[in-house]
C-alpha positions as CSV (number, residue, x, y, z in Angstrom):
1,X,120.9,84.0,181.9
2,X,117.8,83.4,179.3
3,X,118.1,86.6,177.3
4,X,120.5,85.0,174.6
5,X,118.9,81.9,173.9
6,X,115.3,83.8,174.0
7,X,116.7,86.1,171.3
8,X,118.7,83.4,169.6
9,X,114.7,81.8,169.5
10,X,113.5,85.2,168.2
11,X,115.5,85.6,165.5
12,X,115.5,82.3,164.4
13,X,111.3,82.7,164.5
14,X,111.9,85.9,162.3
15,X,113.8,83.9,159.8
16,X,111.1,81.1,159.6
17,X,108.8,83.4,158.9
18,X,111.2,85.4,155.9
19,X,111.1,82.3,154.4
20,X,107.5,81.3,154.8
21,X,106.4,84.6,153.3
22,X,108.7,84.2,150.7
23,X,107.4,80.5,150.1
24,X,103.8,82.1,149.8
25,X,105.1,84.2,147.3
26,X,106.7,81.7,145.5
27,X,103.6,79.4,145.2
28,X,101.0,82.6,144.3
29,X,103.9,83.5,141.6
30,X,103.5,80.3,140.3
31,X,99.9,80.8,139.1
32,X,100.4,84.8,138.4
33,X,102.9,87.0,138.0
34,X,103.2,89.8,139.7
35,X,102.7,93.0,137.9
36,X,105.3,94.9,139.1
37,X,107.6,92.1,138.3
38,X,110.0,93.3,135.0
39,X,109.2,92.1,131.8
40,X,109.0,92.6,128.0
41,X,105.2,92.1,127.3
42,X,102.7,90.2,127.8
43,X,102.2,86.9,128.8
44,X,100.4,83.9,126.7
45,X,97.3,84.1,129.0
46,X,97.6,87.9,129.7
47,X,97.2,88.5,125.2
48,X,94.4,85.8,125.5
49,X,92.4,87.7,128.5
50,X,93.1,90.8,126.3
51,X,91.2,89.6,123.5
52,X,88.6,88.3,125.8
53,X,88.3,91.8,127.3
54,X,84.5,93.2,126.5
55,X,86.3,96.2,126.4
56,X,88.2,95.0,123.6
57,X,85.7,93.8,121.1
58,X,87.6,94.5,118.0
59,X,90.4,92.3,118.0
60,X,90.5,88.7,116.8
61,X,92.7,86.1,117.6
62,X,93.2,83.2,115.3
63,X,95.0,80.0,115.6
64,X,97.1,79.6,113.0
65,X,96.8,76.7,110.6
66,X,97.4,75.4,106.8
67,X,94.5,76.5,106.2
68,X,94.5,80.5,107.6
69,X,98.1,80.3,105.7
70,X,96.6,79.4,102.6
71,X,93.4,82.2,103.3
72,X,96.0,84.6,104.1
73,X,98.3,84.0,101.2
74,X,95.7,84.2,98.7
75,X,94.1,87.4,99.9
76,X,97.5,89.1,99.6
77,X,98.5,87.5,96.5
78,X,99.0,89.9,93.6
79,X,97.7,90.5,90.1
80,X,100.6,89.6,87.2
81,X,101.0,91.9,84.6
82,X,100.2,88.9,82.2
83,X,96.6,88.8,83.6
84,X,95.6,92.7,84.0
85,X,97.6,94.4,80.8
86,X,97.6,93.3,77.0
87,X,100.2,91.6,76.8
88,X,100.5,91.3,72.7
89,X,102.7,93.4,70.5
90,X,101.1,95.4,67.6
91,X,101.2,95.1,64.6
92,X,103.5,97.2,63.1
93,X,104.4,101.2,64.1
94,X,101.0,102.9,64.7
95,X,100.9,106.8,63.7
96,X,99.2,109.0,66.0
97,X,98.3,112.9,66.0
98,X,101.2,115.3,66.4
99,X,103.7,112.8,64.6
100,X,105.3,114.4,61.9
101,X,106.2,112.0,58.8
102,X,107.3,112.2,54.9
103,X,105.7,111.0,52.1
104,X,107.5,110.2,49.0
105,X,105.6,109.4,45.8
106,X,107.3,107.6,42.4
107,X,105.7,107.6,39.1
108,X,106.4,105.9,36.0
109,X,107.6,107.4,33.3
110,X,105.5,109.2,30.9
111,X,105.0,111.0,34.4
112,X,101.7,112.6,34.4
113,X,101.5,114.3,38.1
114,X,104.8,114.3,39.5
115,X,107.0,114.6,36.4
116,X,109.0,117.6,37.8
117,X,110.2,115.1,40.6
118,X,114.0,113.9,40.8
119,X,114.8,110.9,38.8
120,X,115.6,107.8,41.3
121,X,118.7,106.7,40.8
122,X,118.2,103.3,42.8
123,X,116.0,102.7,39.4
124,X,118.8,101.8,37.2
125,X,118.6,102.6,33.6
126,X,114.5,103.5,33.8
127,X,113.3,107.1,34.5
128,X,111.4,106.7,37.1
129,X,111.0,109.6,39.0
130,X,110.5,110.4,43.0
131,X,108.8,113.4,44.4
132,X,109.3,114.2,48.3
133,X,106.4,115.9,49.4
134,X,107.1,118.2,52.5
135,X,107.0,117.1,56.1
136,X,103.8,117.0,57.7
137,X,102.7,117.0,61.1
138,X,99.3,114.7,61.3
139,X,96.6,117.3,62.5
140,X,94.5,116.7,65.8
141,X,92.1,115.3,63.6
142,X,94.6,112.4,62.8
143,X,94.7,113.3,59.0
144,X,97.2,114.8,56.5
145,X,96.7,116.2,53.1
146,X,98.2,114.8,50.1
147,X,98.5,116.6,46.6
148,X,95.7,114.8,44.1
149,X,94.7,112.5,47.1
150,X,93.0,114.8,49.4
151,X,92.9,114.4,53.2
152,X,94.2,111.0,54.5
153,X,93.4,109.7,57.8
154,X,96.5,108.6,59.0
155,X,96.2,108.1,63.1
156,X,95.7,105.0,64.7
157,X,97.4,103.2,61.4
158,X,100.7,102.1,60.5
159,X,103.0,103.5,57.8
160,X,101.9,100.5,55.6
161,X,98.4,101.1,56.1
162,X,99.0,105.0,54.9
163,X,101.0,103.7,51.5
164,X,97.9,101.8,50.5
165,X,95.3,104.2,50.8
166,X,97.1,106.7,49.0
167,X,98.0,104.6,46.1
168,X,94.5,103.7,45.9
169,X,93.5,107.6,45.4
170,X,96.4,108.3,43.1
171,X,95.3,105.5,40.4
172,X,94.0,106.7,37.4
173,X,95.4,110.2,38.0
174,X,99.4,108.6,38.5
175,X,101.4,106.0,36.4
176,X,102.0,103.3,37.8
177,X,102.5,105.5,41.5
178,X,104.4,103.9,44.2
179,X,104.3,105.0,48.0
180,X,106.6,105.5,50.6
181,X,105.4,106.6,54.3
182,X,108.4,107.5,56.8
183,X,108.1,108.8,59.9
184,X,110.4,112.0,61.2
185,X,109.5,112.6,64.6
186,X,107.7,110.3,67.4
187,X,105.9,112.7,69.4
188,X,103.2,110.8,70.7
189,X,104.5,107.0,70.5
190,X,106.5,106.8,74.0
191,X,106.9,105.6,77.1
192,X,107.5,107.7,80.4
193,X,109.8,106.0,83.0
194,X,110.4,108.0,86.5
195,X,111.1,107.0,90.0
196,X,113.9,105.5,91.4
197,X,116.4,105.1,88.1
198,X,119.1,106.4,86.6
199,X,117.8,108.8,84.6
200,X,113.7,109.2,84.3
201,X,113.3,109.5,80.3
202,X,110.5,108.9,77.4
203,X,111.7,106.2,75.6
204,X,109.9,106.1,72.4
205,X,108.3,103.1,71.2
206,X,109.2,101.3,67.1
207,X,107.7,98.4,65.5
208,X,110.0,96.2,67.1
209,X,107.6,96.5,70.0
210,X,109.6,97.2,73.0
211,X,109.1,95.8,76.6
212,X,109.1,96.6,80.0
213,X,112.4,95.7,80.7
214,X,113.7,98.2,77.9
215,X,112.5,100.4,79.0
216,X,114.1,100.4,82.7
217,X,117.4,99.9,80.6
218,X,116.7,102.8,78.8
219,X,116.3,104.9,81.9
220,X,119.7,103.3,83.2
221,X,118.6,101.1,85.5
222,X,117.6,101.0,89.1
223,X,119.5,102.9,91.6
224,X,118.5,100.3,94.7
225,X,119.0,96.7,94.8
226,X,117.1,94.5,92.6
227,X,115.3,92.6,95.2
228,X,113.6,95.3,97.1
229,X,112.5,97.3,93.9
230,X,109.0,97.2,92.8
231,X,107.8,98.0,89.3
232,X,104.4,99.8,88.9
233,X,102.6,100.1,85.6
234,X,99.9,102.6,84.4
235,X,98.0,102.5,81.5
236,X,94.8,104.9,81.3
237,X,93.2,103.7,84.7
238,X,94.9,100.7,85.2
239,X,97.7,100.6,87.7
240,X,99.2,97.4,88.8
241,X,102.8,97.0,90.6
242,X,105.1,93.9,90.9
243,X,108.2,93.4,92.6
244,X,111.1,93.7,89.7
245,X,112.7,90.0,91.3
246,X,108.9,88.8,89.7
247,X,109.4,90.2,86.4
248,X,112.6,89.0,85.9
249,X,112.2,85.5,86.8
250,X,108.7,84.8,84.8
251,X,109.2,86.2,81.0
252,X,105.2,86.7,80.6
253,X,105.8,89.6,83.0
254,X,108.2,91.4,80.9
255,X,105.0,92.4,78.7
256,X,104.3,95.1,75.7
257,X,104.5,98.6,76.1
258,X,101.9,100.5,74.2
259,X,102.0,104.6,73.4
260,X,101.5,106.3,77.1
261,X,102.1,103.8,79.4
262,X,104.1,105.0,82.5
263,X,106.6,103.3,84.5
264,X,107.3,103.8,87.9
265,X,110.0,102.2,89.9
266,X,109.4,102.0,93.3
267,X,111.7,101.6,96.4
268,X,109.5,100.3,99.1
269,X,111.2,98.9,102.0
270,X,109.0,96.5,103.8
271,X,109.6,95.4,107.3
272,X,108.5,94.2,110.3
273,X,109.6,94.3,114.2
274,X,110.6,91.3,116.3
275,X,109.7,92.1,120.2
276,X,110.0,89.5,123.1
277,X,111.9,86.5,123.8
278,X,113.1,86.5,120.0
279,X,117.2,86.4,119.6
280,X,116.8,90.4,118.6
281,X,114.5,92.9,118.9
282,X,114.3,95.6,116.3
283,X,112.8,96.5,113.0
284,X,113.7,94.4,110.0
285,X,113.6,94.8,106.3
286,X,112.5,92.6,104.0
287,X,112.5,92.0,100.0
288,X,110.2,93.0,98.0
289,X,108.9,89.6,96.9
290,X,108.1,89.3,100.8
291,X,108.9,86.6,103.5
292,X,107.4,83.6,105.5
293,X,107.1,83.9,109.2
294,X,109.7,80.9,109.1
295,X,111.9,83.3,107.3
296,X,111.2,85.8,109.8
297,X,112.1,83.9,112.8
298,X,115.4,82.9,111.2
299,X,116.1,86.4,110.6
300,X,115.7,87.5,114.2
301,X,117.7,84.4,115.6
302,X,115.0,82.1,116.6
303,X,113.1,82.9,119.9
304,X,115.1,82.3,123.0
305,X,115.5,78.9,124.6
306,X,115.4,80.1,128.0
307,X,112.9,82.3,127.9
308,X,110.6,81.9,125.4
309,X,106.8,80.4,125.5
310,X,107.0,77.9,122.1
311,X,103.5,78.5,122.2
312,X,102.9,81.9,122.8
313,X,104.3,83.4,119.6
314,X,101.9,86.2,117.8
315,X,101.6,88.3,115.3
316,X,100.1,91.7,116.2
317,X,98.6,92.7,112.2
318,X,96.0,95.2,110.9
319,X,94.5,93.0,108.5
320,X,92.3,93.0,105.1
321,X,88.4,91.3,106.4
322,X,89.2,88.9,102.9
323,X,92.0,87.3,104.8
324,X,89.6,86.1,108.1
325,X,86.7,83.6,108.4
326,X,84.5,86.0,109.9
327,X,81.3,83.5,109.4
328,X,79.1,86.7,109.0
329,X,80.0,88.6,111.9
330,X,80.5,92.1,111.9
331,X,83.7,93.1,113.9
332,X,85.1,96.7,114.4
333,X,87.4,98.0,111.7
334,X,89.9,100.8,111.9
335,X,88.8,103.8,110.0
336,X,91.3,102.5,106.4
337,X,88.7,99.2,107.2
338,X,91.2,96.6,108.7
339,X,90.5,94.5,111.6
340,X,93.3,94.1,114.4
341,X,94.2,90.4,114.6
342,X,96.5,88.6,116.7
343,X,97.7,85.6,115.0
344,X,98.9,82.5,117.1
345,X,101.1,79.7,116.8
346,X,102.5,76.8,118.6
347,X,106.0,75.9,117.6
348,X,105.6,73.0,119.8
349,X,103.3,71.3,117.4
350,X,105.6,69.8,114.8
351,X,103.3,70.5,111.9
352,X,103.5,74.0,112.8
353,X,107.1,74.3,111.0
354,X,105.5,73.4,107.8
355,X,102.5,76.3,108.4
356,X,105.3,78.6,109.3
357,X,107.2,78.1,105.7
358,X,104.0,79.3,104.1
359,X,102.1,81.9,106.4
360,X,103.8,85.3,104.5
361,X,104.6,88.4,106.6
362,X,103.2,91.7,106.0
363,X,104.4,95.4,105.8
364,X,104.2,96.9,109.7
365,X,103.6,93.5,110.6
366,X,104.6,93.3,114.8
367,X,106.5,89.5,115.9
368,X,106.1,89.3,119.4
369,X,107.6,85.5,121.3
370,X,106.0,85.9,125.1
371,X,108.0,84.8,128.5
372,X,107.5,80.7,129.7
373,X,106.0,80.5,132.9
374,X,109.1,79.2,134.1
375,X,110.9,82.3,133.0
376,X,108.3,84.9,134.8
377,X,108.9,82.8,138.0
378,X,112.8,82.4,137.6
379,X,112.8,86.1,137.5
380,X,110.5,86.4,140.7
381,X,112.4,83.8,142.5
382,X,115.4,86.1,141.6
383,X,113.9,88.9,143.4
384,X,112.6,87.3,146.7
385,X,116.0,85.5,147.3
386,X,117.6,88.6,146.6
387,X,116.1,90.2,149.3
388,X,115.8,87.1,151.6
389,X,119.7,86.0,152.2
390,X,121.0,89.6,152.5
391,X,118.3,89.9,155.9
392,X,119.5,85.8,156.9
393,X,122.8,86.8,156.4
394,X,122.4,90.2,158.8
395,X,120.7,87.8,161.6
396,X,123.4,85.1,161.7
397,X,126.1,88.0,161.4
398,X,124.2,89.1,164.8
399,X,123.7,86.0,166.3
């Protein structure tokens, strides 16, 4: 007659002690995560016992703060055009070797040296006459040879330049000579542009002094969009790049071209990934011109209000040493020299918003938002009671 109520007391003992164990398991959840438990990275204190690690020496962790935004956005701010290049036009067409130009010479009547020369009719009534000497291409030594005048340098000066020194050797052997200097053929005054255009081309260059600008035009344009093009200059051993969006907004850009110069327009899509409690995870472009990390969160949909840790959001970057406060400390670098740093900030701090509108995001650059607490022990309490009420359900189906 006792065997049901002692089972009845049995069971009812194995269910108290279902729960118990899962109440232990609860409260040592509470404090730590189990590591089988699923998840999508690390949490706050995990990244922070990472960096802690002796076994992890090189990276650094930095709060983030106005003033790491403004250390970070100087060291990746970049040279203008305005500030590295010449940014003056010349004066006037300069000749250089390999050009080939005309000189035409007029004389006064009596004509002493070029009286077999075709009378001018732009002179009106008078007989002045014009000779047109042949075409000459201006040797490697930069000179050409003019009849009575001898050799004339003529590179590295403009047509103007040319005129004068020959009248100045023809006086006293000429009448009254006048001088014209044209030039035939650029070969040596132009401007290569290649890369992502139209059509890569040599644009040559004329006294109007044309600018960078013309010379993508010349080329056709850009074949990508304008805001994730980048324009790189080189000029002997110069070589400086700006996004196009730059060049087009701030005139001073738009500089000079001089003879040689080579323009290169470059498609470079940055990006970065978004990983954890964000609203997306995958890898996003960005323009050229680059991005905040406010920008970035927006783009990713904000982190997740049910999951995320407001103060455990990072960004995993290889950085430049100009960009940290390293106080004198030597810290391992990868073998390009960058330093791994984990960036933090606390989105629960109000005046983090405002850092977050100017701390700019980076090429490669990895966004990772960690799990609350709360989350991590929502997800265990899933599990337990999961397992739990299936076994209390078999024993009072028994009982």
């Amino acid at each position: 007659m006792n065997a049901k109520p002692a089972a009845s007391t049995a069971r009812s003992t194995t269910l108290r002690m279902l729960i118990a164990s899962g109440a232990v398991a609860v409260l040592s959840a509470c404090s730590t995560a189990p590591t089988w438990l699923p998840t999508s990275g690390p949490s706050t204190k995990q990244v922070e016992e990472a960096v802690a690690n002796p076994e992890d020496m090189g990276i650094q962790i930095v709060e983030v703060n106005d003033t790491v935004a403004r250390r970070v956005l100087a060291s990746q701010r970049q040279s203008l055009f305005s500030e590295v290049f010449d940014a003056t036009a010349q004066s006037g067409y300069v000749i250089g070797a390999g050009d080939v130009i005309e000189v035409s010479v007029w004389e006064a009547p009596p004509a002493a040296l070029f009286g077999s020369g075709a009378i001018d009719p732009r002179g009106g009534p008078s007989t002045t006459r014009v000779t047109a000497l042949p075409e000459q291409m201006v040797n490697s030594n930069g000179s050409v040879n003019i009849p009575f005048a001898g050799q004339i340098m003529a590179a590295g000066r403009t047509p103007q330049q040319i005129e004068t020194e020959i009248i100045q050797r023809l006086k006293g052997k000429a009448n009254q000579p006048q001088v014209l200097v044209r030039m035939i053929r650029n070969n040596t005054a132009n401007v290569t542009v290649v890369g992502e255009v139209a059509n890569s081309t040599r644009m040559p260059l004329t006294a109007r002094g044309e600018r960078l600008l013309d010379a993508l035009a010349a080329a056709g344009g850009t074949r990508q969009p304008v805001n994730k093009m980048t324009l790189q200059l080189t000029r002997g051993t110069q070589v400086q790049a700006l996004p196009l969006d730059t060049i087009i907004r701030d005139p001073r850009q738009n500089i000079v071209l001089q003879p040689g110069d080579v323009v290169t327009s470059l498609f470079q899509p940055l990006s970065f990934t978004a990983l954890g409690a964000t609203g997306k995870n995958e890898e996003l472009n960005f323009e050229a011109q680059g991005i905040s990390l406010a920008q970035a969160l927006a783009r990713v949909g904000g982190v997740q209000d049910m999951r995320a840790d407001a103060q455990g959001v990072f960004i995993f970057r290889l950085e430049s040493p100009a960009a940290l406060d390293l106080q004198g400390k030597t810290v391992a670098t990868t073998p390009e020299g960058k330093v791994p740093v984990i960036y933090r900030m606390n989105l629960r701090d109000p005046a983090t918003f405002f850092v977050a509108q100017s701390f700019p995001m980076k090429d490669k650059d990895l966004l990772y938002v960690s799990n609350a607490p709360a989350a991590e022990l929502q997800k265990f309490l899933n599990v337990i009671f999961s397992t739990i009420y299936p076994v209390a359900n078999l024993i009072s189906v028994t009982r």
